[in-house]
C-alpha positions as CSV (number, residue, x, y, z in Angstrom):
1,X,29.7,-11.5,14.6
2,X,31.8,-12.1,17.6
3,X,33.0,-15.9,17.9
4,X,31.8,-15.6,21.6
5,X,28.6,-14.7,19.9
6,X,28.8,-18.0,17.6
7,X,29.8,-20.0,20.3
8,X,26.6,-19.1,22.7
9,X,24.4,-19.6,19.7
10,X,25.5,-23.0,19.1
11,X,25.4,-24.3,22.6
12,X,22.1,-22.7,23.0
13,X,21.3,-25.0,20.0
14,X,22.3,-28.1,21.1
15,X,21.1,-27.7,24.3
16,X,17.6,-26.7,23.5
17,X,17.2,-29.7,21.3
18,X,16.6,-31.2,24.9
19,X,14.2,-29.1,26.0
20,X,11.9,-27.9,23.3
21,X,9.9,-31.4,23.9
22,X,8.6,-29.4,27.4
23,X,7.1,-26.9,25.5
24,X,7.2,-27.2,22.0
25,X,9.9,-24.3,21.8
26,X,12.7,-22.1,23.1
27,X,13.5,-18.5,23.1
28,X,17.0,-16.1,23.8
29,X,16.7,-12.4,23.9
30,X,19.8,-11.3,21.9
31,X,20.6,-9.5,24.8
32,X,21.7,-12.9,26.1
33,X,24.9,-11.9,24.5
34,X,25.9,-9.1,23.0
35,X,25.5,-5.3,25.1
36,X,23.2,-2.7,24.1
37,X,26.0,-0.3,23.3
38,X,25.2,-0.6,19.5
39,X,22.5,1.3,17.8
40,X,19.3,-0.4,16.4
41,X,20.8,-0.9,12.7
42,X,23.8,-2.3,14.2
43,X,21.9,-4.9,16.8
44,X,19.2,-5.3,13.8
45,X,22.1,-6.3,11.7
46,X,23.6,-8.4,14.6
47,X,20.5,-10.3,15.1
48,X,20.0,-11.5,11.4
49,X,23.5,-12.6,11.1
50,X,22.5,-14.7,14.1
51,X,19.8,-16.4,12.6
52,X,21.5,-17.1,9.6
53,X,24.3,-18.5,11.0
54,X,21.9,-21.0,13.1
55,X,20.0,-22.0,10.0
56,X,23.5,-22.9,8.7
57,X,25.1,-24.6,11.7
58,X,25.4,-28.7,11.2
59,X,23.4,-28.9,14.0
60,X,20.4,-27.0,12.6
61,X,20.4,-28.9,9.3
62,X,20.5,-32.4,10.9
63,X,16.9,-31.4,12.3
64,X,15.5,-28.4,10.4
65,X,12.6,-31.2,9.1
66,X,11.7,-31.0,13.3
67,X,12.7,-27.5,14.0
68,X,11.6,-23.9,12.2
69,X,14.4,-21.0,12.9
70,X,12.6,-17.6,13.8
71,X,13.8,-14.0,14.3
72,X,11.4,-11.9,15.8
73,X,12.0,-8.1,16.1
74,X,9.7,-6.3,17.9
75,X,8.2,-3.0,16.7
76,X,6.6,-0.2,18.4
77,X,3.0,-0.6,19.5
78,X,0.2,1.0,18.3
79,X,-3.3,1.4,19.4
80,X,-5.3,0.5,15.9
81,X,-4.1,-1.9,13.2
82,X,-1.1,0.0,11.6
83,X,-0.2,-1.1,8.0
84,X,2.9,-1.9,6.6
85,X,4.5,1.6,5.4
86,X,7.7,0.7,3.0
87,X,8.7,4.3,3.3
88,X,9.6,4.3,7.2
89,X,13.0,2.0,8.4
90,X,12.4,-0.8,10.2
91,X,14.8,0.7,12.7
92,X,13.0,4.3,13.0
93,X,10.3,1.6,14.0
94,X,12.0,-0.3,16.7
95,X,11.0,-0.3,20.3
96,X,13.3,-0.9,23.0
97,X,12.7,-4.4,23.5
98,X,15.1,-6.8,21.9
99,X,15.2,-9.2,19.2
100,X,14.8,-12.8,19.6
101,X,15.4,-16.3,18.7
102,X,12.7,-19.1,18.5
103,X,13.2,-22.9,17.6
104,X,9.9,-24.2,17.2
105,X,8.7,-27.9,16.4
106,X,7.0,-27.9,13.5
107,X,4.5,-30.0,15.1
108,X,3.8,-27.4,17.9
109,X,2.8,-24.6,16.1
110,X,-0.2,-25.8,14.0
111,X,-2.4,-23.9,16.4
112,X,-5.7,-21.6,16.2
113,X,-5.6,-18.3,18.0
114,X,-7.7,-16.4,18.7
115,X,-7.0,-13.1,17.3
116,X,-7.1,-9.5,15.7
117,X,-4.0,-9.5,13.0
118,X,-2.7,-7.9,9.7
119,X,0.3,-9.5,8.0
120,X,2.3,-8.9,5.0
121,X,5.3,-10.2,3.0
122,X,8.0,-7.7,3.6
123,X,11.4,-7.2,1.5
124,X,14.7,-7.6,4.0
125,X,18.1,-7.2,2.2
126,X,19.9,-9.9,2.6
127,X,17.2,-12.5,3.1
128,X,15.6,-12.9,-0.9
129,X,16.6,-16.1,-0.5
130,X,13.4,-18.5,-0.7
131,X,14.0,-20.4,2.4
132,X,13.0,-17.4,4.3
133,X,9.4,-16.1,5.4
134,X,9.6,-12.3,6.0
135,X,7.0,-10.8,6.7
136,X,5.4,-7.7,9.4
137,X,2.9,-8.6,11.9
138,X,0.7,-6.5,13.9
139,X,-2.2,-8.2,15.7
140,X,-3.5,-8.3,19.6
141,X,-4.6,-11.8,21.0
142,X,-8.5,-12.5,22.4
143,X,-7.6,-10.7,25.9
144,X,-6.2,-8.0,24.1
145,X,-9.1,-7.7,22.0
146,X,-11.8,-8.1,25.2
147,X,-9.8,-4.9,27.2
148,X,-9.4,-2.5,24.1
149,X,-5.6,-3.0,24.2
150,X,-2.5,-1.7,21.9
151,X,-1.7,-3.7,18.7
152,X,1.8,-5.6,18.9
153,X,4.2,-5.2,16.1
154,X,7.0,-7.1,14.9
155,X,8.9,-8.1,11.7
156,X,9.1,-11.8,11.6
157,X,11.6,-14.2,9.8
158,X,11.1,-17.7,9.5
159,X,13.1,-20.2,8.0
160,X,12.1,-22.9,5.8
161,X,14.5,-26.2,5.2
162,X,14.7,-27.4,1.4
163,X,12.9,-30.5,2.2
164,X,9.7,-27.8,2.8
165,X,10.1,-25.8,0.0
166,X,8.6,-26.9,-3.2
């Protein structure tokens, strides 16, 4: 990763320490920063190396007990509930919309939704580690449900400070 890259993750960091009180979190499209010139392995690749060089920033540590790292990569929709197949790439199944970053407060995401979902622990090289939550996602939300709309897909990766691991 780029240290222009680094840099713009970091600022973002400290700078949406401020804000996530508003809202209870904060979000950059990767496209924030690097160009869509690279193919879907490349900007998948790009995107994890993000995440885990935010979950190890000093920044991070000093308030992952507040704060929950999240990479979401969106998938391609589909118009029933599509289970997880092993055998296709993740990147054979990536639409065009780009990954992104979350900080959430821990607080602010204790929340029931309403909706239609099936999830499932997934296996991401590189990630084994037990600090992170990988896992595919494909669900619709009430409104969704209510006007017979497609099922959103993503993979999702969490991140989980030692002090929440057991």
């Amino acid at each position: 990763m780029t240290e222009a890259v680094y840099k713009y993750f970091n600022s973002w960091l400290v700078e949406s320490l401020a804000s996530i009180d508003d809202c209870g979190y904060v979000t950059s499209h990767i496209s924030n920063v690097i160009d869509f010139k690279y193919s879907k392995d490349e900007i998948k690749k790009i995107s994890i190396d993000i995440l885990l060089d935010l979950v190890n920033s000093e920044v991070y540590k000093n308030n992952s007990t507040r704060l929950m790292a999240l990479l979401v990569v969106p998938l391609i929709c589909s118009q029933s509930i599509m289970l997880w197949n092993e055998n296709l790439s993740i990147v054979d199944q990536m639409c065009d919309e780009d990954p992104s970053i979350y900080l959430l407060d821990r607080n602010n995401i204790k929340l029931l939704e309403s909706i239609e979902e099936y999830k499932v622990p997934i296996n991401l090289s590189g990630l084994e580690d037990i600090s992170f939550n990988v896992y595919y996602r494909c669900f619709r939300n009430d409104e969704a449900i209510k006007n017979s709309w497609e099922f959103n897909r993503s993979i999702y990766i969490e991140h989980y400070s030692d002090s929440f691991l057991i």
